[in-house]
C-alpha positions as CSV (number, residue, x, y, z in Angstrom):
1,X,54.2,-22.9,-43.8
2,X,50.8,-23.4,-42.7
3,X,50.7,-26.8,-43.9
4,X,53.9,-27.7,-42.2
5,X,52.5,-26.2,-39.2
6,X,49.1,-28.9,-39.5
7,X,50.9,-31.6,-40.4
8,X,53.1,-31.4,-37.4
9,X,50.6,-30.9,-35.2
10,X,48.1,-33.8,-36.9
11,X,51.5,-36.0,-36.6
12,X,52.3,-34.8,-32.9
13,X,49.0,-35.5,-31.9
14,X,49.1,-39.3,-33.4
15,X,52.3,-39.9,-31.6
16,X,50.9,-39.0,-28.0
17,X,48.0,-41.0,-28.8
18,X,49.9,-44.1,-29.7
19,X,52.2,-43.3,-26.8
20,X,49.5,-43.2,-24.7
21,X,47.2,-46.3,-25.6
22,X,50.6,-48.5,-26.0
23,X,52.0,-47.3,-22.6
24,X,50.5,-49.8,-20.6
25,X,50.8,-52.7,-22.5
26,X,54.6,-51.8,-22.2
27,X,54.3,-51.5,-18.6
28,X,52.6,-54.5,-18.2
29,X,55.4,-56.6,-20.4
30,X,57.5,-55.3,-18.4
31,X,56.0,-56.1,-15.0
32,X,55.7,-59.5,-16.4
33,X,59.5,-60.1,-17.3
34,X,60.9,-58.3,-13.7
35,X,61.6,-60.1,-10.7
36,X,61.1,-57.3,-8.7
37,X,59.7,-53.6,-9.7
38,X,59.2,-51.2,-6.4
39,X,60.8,-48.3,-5.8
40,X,62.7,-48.0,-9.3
41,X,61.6,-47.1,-13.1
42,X,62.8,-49.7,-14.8
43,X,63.0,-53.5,-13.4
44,X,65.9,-54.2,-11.3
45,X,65.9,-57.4,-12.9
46,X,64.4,-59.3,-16.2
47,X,63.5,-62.7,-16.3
48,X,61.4,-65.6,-18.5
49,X,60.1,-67.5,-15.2
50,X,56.9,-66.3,-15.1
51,X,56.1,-67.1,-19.1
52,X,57.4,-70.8,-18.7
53,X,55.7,-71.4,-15.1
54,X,52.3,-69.8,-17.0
55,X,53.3,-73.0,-19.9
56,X,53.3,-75.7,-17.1
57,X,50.1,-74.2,-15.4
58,X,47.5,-77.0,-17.2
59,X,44.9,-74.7,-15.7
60,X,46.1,-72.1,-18.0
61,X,45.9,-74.6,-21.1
62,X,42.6,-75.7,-19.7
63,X,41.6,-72.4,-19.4
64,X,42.9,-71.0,-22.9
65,X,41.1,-74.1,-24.5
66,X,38.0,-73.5,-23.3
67,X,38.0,-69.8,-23.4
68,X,38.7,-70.3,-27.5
69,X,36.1,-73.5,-27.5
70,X,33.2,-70.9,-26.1
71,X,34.7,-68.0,-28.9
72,X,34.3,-70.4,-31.8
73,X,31.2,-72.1,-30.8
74,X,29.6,-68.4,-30.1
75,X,30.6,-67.2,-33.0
76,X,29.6,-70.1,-35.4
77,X,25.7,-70.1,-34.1
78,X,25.8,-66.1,-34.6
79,X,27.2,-66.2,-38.6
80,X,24.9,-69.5,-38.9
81,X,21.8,-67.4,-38.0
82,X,22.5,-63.9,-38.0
83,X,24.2,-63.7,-42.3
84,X,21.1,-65.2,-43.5
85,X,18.7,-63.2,-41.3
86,X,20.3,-59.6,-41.8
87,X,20.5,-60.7,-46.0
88,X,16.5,-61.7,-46.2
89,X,15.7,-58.6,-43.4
90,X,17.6,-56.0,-45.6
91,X,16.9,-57.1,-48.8
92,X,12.8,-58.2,-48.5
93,X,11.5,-56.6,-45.3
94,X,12.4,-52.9,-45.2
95,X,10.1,-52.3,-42.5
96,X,11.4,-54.8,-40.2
97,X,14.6,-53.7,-41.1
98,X,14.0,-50.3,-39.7
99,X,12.4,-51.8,-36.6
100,X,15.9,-53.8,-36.0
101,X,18.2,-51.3,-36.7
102,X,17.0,-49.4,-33.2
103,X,16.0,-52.7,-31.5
104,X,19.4,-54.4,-31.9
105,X,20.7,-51.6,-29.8
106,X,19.7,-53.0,-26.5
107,X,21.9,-54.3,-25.5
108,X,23.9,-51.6,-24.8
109,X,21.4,-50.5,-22.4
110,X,21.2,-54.0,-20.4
111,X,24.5,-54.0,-18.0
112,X,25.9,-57.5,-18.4
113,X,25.1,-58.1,-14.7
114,X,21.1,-57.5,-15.2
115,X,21.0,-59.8,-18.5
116,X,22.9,-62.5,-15.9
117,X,20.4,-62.0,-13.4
118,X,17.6,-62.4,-15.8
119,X,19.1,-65.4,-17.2
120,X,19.7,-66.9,-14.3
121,X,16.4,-66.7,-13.1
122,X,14.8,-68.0,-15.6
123,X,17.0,-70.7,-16.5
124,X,18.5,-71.9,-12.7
125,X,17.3,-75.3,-12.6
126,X,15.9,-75.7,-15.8
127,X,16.6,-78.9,-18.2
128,X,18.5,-76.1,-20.1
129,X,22.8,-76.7,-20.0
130,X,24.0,-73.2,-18.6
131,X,26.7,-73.8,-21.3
132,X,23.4,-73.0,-23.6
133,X,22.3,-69.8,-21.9
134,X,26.0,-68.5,-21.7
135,X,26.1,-69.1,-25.7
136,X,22.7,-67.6,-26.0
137,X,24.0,-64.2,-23.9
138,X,26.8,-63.9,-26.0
139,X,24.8,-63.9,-28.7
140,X,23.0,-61.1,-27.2
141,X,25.6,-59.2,-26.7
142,X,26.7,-59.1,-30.5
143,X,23.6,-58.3,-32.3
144,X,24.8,-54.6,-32.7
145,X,27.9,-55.7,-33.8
146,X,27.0,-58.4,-36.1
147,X,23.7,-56.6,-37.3
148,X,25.3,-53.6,-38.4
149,X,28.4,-55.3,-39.8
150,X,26.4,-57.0,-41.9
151,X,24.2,-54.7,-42.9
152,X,26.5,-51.7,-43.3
153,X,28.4,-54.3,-45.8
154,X,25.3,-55.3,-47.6
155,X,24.2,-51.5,-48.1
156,X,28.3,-50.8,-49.7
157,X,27.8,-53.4,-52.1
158,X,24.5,-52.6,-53.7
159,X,23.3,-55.9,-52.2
160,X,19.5,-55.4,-53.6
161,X,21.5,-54.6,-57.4
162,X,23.4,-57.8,-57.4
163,X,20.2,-59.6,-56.3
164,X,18.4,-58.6,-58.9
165,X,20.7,-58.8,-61.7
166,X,21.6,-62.8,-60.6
167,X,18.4,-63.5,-60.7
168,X,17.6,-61.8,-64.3
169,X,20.5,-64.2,-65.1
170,X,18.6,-67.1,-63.9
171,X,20.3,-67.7,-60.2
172,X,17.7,-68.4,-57.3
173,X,17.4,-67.1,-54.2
174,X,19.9,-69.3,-52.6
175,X,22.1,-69.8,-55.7
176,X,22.3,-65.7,-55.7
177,X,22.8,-65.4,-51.8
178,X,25.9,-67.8,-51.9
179,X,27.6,-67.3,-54.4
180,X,26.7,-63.5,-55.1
181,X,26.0,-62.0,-51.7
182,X,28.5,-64.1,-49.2
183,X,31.9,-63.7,-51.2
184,X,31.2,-59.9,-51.7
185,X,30.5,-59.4,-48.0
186,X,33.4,-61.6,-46.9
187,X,35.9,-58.7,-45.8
188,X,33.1,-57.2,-43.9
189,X,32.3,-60.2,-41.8
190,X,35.9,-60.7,-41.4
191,X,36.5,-57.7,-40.0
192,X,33.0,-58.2,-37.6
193,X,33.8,-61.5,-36.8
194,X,37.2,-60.1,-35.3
195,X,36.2,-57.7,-33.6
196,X,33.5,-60.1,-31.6
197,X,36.2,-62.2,-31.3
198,X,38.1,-60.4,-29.0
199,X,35.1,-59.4,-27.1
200,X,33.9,-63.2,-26.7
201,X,37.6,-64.5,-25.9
202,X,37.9,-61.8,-23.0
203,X,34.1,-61.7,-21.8
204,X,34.4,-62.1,-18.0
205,X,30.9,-61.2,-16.4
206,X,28.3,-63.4,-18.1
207,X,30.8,-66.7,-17.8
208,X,31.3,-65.6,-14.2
209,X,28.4,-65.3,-13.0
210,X,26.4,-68.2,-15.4
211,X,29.0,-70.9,-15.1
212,X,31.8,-69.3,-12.9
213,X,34.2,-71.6,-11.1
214,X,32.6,-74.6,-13.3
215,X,34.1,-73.2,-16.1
216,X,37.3,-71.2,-15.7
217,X,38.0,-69.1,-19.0
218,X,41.2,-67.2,-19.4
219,X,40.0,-63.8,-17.6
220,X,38.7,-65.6,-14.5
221,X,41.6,-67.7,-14.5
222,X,43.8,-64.1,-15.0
223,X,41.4,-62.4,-11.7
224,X,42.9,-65.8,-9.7
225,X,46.0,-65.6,-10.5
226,X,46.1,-61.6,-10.0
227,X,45.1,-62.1,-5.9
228,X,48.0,-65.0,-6.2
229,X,50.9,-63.2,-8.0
230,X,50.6,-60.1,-10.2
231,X,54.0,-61.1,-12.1
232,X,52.1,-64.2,-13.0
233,X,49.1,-62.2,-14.1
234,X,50.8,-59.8,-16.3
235,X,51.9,-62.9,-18.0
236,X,48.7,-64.0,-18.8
237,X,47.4,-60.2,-19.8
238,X,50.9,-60.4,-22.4
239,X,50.0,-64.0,-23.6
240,X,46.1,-62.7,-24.3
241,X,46.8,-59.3,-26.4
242,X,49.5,-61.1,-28.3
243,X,46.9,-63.9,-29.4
244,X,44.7,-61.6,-30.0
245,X,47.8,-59.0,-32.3
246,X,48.5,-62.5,-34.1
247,X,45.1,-63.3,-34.8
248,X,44.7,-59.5,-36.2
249,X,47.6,-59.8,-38.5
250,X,46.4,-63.2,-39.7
251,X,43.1,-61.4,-41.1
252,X,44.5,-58.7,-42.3
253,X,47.0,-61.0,-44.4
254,X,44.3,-63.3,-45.8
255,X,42.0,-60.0,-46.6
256,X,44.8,-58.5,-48.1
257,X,45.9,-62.0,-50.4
258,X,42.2,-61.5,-51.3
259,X,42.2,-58.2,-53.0
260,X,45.4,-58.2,-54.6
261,X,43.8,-61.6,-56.0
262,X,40.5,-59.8,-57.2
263,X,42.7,-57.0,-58.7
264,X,44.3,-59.7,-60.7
265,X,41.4,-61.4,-61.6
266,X,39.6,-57.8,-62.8
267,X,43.2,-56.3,-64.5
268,X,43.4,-60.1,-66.8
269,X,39.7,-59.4,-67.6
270,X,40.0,-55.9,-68.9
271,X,43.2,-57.0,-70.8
272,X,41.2,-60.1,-72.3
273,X,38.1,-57.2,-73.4
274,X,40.5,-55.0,-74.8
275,X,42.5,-57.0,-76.5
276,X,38.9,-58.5,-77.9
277,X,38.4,-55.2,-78.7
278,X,41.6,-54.5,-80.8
279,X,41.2,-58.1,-82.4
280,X,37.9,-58.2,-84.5
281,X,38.1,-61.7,-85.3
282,X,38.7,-63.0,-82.0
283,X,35.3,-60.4,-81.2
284,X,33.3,-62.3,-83.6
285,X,34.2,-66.1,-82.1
286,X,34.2,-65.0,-78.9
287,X,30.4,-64.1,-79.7
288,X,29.8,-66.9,-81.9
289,X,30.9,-68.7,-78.3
């Protein structure tokens, strides 16, 4: 009975919670299909207008295309130079490692508006492209993500271990790092990469306040178009969380193709040693081999 009793309220308490957090995304879908929502709780009326006006708008295009060109370009210089510097940190310099771990928390310390500031004053004027300086912030911004993503993976897989043992084997450095390290950290930087995804694709105060107006991305283009019409800016909000749901389901399916692969791969390798195992003479070619 007392069991019953915990479960029920453990289940209870999960249904309020996703009640709560999902709430406002309903509200806002709502708000963004209505033609008019005042003095009433639901709609009085439902409509597609403001979804197919938002697919004319070529600002909106313009402004999707360059919020997911900034994303991509962000997140390629970070996993360029932050996979290969968190692998030879954790693996060779322990002490530097320790030093990092505290020192890639800054960032949460520097508001986004001070780190502008900074930027700005130092940059303002300079031969530098403030496309350049916007990149570099992000970049700022996702150390503690990225660091302790990758890190966090290395330390589950026994990362040092597996070094080790492919170079006994006779794999270099690099040979060992590529196709040792990388394919068994691959879920982790998946699931990193995501989640700086869809704090690149919304980031609204750096790009503001570097580039602004010069360089409308989706959320400053969504702060317009709130002061213009809140029907169309619900629309916008809609548009954004459902890229970002797809692109969250698209990960989880390729993560998920890729361990039912790897069990497949392991369950025909154990068959294979057993049945080596039960057949003596297939034992002694596969050792003559």
């Amino acid at each position: 009975m007392t069991k019953k009793k915990n479960h029920f309220i453990a289940y209870s308490t999960l249904v309020i919670f996703g009640l709560y957090m999902i709430f406002p995304f309903i509200s806002t879908g709502l708000y963004a299909t209505s033609t008019a929502w005042s003095n009433t709780i639901l709609p009085e009326d439902f409509t597609f207008q403001w979804f197919v006006a938002l697919g004319q708008d070529p600002n909106f295009i313009a402004a999707l295309l360059r919020s997911v060109s900034l994303t991509l370009i962000t997140l390629a210089v970070v996993l360029i130079i932050m996979v290969p510097t968190v692998c030879l940190v954790y693996l060779y310099f322990p002490k530097v490692d320790n030093f990092l771990k505290g020192l890639v928390l800054m960032p949460y310390a520097i508001p986004s508006v001070i780190l502008a500031t900074g930027l700005l004053r130092m940059y303002a004027g300079s031969v530098v492209p403030m496309y350049a300086v916007l990149v570099g912030g992000l970049f700022i911004g996702s150390l503690p993500f990225m660091y302790q993503g990758i890190r966090n993976s290395l330390e589950g897989i026994g990362a040092k271990s597996l070094m080790e043992s492919a170079e006994i084997l006779g794999a270099n450095t690099l040979q060992s790092f590529l196709r040792v390290i990388v394919p068994n950290i691959r879920l982790g930087l998946l699931i990193t990469t995501l989640l700086i995804f869809a704090g690149f694709f919304g980031e609204f105060v750096l790009t503001n306040l570097l580039i602004g107006g010069n360089y409308e991305t989706i959320r400053i283009y969504m702060l317009r178009r709130m002061s213009e019409n809140g029907h169309l800016a619900s629309a916008v909000m809609v548009a954004y969380f459902t890229l970002l749901l797809l692109l969250s389901l698209l990960i989880t399916r390729l993560t998920s193709a890729g361990k039912v692969k790897r069990k497949e791969r392991r369950s025909k390798r154990n068959r294979r040693a057993v049945g080596s195992f039960q057949n003596p003479s297939e034992t002694v070619s596969l050792t003559k081999q």
